[in-house]
N, C-alpha and C positions, 0 to 999 in steps of 0.2 A: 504494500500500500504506500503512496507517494507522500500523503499527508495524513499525519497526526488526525486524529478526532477531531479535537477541538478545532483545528484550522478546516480540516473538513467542513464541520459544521458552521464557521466563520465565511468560507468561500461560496458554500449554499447560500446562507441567511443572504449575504449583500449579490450573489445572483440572484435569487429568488425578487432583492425588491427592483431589480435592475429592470429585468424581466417583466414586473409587474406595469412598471412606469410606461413601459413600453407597450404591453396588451390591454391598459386603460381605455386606452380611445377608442378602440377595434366594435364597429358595430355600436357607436352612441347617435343616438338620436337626439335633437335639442328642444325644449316645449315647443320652439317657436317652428322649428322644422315638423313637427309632429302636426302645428295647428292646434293646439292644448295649451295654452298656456292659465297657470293656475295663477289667478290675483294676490300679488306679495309676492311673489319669488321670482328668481330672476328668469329671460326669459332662453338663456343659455343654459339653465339646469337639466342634467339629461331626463328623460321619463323615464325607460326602465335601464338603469347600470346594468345590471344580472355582474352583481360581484362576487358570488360565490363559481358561479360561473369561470368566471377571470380567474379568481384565485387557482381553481381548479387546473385552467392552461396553464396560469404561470408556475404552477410547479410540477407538472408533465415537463415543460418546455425547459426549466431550469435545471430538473433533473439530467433531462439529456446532455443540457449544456456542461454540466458538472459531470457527467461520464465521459465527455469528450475528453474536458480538461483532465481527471484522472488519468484515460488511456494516455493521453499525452505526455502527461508528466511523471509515468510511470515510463513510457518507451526513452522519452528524455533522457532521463536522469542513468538510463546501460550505458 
């Protein structure tokens, strides 16, 4: 194994939010793009995030990214 636990787990955590930042926007819709807009809020607030949704991607997708870098830095370091 290339990395320690804890750095393992250090290189996930700040992939995972990197990743996240990233699959945010993916599929938002805006009130004002919707035609809904709710009186009081703004009119750029999305209608439905689906953020358990997201979360979901972003740690499939951050997984992967962190097996990449494993295998890498496991062939690396021969």
């Amino acid at each position: 194994m290339p990395f320690s636990t804890p750095m393992s787990l250090a290189i996930f955590f700040v992939t995972w939010f990197i990743v996240l930042f990233a699959v945010l926007p993916f599929g938002v819709k805006s009130q004002r793009e919707s035609g809904d807009v709710t009186e009081g809020t703004d009119p750029g607030a999305p209608v439905a995030p689906r953020l358990l949704v997201k979360a979901l991607w972003t740690t499939v997708i951050a997984a992967a990214a962190f097996a990449a870098l494993s295998i890498f830095a496991h062939f690396a370091e021969s």
